[in-house]
N, C-alpha and C positions, 0 to 999 in steps of 0.2 A: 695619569697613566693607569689603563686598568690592569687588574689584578691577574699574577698568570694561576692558572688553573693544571690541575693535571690532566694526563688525557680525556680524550672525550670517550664514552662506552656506547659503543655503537648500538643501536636503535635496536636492532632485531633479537642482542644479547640482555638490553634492558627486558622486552619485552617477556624475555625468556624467564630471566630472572623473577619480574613480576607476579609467573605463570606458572612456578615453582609449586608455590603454598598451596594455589589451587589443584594443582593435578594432585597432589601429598591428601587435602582434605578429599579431591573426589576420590580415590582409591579408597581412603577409608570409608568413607559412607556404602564403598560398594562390598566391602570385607564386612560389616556392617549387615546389608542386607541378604549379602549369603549366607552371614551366619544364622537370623533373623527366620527367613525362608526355610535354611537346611535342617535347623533343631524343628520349627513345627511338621514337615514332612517326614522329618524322624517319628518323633514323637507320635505324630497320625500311624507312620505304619507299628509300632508297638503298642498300638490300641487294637490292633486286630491280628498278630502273629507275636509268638513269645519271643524274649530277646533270645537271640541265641547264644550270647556270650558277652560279658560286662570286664572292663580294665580288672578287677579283682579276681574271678576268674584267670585273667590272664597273665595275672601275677605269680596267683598260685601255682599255673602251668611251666611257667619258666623258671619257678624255686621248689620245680622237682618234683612238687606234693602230688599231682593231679587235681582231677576236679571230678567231684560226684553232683549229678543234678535228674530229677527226675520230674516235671512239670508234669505239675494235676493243674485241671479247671477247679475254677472256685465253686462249679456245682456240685464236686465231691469232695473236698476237703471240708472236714468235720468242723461242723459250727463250734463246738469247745474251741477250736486251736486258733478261729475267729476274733472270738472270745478274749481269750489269752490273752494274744498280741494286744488288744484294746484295752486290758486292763493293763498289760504291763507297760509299754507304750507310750500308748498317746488314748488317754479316756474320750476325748474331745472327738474325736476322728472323726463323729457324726455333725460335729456341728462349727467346725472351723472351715475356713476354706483355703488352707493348706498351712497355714501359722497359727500357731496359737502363740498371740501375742502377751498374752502373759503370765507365759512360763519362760517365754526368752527375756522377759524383762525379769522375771525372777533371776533366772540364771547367771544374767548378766550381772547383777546385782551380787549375786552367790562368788564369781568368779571373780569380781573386783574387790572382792574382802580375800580374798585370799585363800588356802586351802586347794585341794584336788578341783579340777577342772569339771563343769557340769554344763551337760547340752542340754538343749531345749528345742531338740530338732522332734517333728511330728513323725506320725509316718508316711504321707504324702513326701517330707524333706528326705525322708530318708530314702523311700522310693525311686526318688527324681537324682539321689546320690547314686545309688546302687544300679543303675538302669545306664545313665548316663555320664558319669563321670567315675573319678577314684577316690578312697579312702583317703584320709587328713584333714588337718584343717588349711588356712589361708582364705582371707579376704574374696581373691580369684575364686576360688573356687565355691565359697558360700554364695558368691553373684550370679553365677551360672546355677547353682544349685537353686536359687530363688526365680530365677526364671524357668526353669523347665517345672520347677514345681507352678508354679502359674500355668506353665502350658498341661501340663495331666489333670490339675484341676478342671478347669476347664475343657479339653479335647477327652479326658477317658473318663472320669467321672469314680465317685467313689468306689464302688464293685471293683472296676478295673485293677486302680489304685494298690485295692487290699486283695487282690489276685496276682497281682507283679510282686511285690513287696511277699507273700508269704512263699512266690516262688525262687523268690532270687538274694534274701537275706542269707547271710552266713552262719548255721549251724550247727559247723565243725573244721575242723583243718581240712578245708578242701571241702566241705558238702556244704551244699546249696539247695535252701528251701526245704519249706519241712516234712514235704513228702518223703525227700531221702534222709531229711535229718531224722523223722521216724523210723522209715526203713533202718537207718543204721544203729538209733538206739535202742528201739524195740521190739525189733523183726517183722513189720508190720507197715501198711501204708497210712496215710492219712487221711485217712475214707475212715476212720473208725477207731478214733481216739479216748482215752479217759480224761477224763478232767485232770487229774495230776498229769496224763502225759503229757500235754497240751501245756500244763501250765511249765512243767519242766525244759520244754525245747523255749517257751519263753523267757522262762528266767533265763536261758543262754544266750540270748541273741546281742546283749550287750558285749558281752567278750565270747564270742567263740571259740578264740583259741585258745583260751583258759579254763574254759568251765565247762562240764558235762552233766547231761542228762540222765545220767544210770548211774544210781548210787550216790548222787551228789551231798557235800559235808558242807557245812559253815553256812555262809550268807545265802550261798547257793539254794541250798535245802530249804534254809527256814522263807528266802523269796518265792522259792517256788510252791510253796504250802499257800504263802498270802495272795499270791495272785490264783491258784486253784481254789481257794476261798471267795474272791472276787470274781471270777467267772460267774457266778449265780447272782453279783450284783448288774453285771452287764447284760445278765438277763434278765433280770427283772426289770427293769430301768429301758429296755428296749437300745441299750449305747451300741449295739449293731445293727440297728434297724435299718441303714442307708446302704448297707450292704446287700440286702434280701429285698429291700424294696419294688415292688413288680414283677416279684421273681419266685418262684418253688425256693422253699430254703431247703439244704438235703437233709434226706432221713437222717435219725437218730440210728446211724449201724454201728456197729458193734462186730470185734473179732468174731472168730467162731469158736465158741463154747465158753464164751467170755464176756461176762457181765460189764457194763461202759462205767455200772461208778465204781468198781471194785477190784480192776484188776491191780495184783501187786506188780509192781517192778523191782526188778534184780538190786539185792541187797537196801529193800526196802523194809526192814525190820519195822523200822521207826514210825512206819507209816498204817494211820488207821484203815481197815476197809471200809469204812462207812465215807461218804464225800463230807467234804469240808462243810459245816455249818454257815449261811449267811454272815455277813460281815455284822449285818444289826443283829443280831443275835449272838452274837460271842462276848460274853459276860468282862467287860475292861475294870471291874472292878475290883477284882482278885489279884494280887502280885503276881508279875510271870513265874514262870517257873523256871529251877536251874537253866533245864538247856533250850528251853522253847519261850520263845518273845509272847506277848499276849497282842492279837491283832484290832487295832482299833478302828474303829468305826469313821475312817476317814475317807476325805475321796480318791477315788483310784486315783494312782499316781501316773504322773509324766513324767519322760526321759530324765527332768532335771531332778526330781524327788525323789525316780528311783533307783537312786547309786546306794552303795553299801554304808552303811551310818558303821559310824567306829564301834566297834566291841572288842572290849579285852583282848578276847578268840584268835580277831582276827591276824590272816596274815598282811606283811607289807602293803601299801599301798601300789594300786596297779600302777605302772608309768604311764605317766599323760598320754603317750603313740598309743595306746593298748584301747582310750576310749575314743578312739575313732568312727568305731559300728553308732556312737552315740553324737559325734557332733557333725 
């Protein structure tokens, strides 16, 4: 006697069932390639028009602060502030193609032993952060960030890169890029920088909303001495040269009535007028002194080496959410 069975499922209900999975995968493949499609036609039009407003911006609009931004062309922002950024940075920027692979295996390295959190984002990454997505970290978000940094690599090209990136980092509660981060720290545009200012809106860029450019004390100060120090090694050494490549690099201007390696800044007691001596020339043999580090003759640093090294001085450590500008 055969066996009884439960109902039977009719034919066009199996069919359907079967026809499930597949409509589920083709949807995704199409979610897939709109996303695929819609970041390179993004991307393409922010190769030829500035962004006009990034999630961080739009953060700071909705928590009240406002938002200050003043877009220069990369043909007038002052080569020092070029400089800067690539010494304090990412030294690499001329010769990676958008990772530098190891500083993130440094870092990775750094952060699995334990201790304050240390990136080893470029500035391509951080560009391709700042343009196209938000502050933090998360898996999600370093994946996307790794793909649109592949696409500005390729679709804009170095120039571009360090023309988004120096207009659209954050360098202050609410100011964007360092034309107005000049503007606001030192009455002035970014057509026509000193070496210390330049190197001062750099030393900021890792925490903005803690540290300032006029007048700065602690880590602050003595970072931004070493990386105005370093600017003449990024000269020398040609480490922007992919920026100016084929191109007029711009004049050496200067305020008016104001000498480019000597202007002081407000409550710069501490600070010499003469520019920083080369990094191979600053004698490491001598014990530092009380309150000034002695600069060694190392290589420029990247995002993960140049967090703040413990000293006595210092204050608490930042909270992890604070070095966001950095991973």
């Amino acid at each position: 006697m055969a066996a009884r069975t439960g109902p039977s499922i009719p034919r066009y209900k199996r069919k359907r069932q079967r026809s499930l999975p597949r409509r589920l995968f083709g949807w995704l493949v199409k979610l897939i390639l709109i996303f695929l499609i819609g970041s390179v036609i993004w991307v393409l039009a922010y190769r030829f028009i500035p962004p006009p407003i990034t999630v961080t911006m739009i953060g700071d609009a909705l928590a009240g602060r406002g938002v200050e931004k003043d877009w220069m062309s990369i043909n007038q922002i002052d080569r020092d502030m070029v400089r800067a950024a690539i010494a304090a940075e990412d030294s690499k920027f001329c010769q990676h193609n958008g990772f530098d692979w190891d500083s993130i295996a440094e870092a990775a390295r750094r952060n699995a032993s334990g201790g304050r959190i240390r990136g080893g984002s470029t500035i391509s990454q951080q560009t391709a952060k700042n343009a196209f997505l938000w502050q933090g970290g998360g898996y999600a978000r370093k994946g996307l960030e790794a793909w649109f940094t592949f696409l500005i690599e390729n679709l804009w090209g170095k120039r571009r890169i360090m023309e988004v990136y120096l207009n659209l980092a954050e360098t202050g509660i609410g100011t964007y890029g360092v034309n107005a981060g000049s503007q606001r720290y030192f009455g002035h545009d970014a057509s026509a920088m000193s070496a210390t200012e330049a190197a001062r809106i750099a030393a900021v860029l890792p925490l903005p909303k803690k540290r300032g450019a006029v007048a700065p004390k602690g880590f602050t100060r003595r970072y931004g001495s070493t990386i105005a120090a370093r600017i003449g090694v990024v000269a020398r050494d040609g480490l922007d040269g992919c920026v100016y490549r084929g191109t007029t690099a711009p004049a050496n201007r200067t305020a008016p009535s104001v000498t480019k390696s000597s202007r002081p800044l407000p409550g710069d007691e501490y600070e010499s007028t003469n520019p920083p001596p080369p990094v191979d020339d600053i004698d490491t043999s001598a014990p530092p002194a009380a309150t000034e580090p002695v600069i060694e003759d190392t290589p420029l640093p990247t995002p993960d080496n140049a967090v703040e090294p413990a000293i006595e001085s210092e204050p608490p450590p930042v909270p992890e959410e604070e070095t966001a500008n950095r991973l």
